[in-house]
One Martini backbone bead per residue (centre of mass of N, CA, C, O) as a GRO file, in nm:
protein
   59
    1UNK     BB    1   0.099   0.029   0.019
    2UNK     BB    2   0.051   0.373  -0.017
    3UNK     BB    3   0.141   0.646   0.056
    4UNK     BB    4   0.040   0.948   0.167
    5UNK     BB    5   0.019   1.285   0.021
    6UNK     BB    6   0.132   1.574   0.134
    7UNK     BB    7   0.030   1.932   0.201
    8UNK     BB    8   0.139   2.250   0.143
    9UNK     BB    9   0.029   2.631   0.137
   10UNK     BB   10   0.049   2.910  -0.045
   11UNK     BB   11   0.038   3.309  -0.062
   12UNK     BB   12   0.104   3.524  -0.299
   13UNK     BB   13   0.123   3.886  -0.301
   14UNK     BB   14   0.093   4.130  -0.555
   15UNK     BB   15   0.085   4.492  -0.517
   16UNK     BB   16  -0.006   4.702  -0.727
   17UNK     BB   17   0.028   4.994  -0.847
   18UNK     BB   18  -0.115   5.261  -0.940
   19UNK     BB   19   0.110   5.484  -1.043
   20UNK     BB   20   0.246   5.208  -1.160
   21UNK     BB   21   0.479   4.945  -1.200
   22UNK     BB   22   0.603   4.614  -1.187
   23UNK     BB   23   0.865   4.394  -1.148
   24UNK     BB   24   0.919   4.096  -1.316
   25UNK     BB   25   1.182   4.039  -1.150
   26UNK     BB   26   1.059   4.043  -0.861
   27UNK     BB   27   0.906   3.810  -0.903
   28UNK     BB   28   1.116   3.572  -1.005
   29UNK     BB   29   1.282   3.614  -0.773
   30UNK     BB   30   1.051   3.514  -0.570
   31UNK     BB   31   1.026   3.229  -0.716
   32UNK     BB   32   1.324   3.145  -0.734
   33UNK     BB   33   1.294   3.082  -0.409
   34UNK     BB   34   1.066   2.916  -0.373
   35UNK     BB   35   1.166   2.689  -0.550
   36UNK     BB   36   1.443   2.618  -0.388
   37UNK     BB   37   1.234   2.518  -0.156
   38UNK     BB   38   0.954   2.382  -0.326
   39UNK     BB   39   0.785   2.538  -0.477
   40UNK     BB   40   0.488   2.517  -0.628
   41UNK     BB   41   0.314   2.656  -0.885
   42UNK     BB   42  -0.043   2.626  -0.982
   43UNK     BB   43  -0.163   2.971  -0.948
   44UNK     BB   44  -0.390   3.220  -1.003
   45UNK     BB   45  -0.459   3.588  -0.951
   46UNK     BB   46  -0.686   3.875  -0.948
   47UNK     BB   47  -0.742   4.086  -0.711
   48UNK     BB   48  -0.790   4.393  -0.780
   49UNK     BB   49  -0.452   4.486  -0.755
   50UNK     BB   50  -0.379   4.164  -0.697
   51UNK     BB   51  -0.152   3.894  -0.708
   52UNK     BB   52  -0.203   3.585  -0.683
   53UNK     BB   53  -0.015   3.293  -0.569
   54UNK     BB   54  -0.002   2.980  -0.590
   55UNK     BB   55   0.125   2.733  -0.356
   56UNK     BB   56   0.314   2.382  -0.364
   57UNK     BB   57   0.426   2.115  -0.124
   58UNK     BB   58   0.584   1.889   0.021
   59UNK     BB   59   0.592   1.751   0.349
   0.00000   0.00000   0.00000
């Protein structure tokens, strides 16, 4: 019998600036830094002004 995968759960939060852009490098750059740690992005939305990116890695 095979054992069951657990999993943990991240929320990546990008705040939008009103007035300017955010710059895609730092967004990367934060991404590769969770991956790095085990983090694998999963999926994404965009709430009001913000970006959501969700991550998910095994216990």
């Amino acid at each position: 019998m095979t054992a069951t995968r657990r999993w943990e759960y991240r929320t990546l939060r990008i705040k939008t600036k009103i007035f300017g852009d955010y710059d895609p490098a730092d967004i990367d750059a934060d991404l590769d830094r969770l991956g790095a740690q085990g983090w694998e992005l999963v999926g994404s939305a965009v709430v009001g002004v913000s970006f959501l990116m969700f991550l998910k890695r095994e216990k």
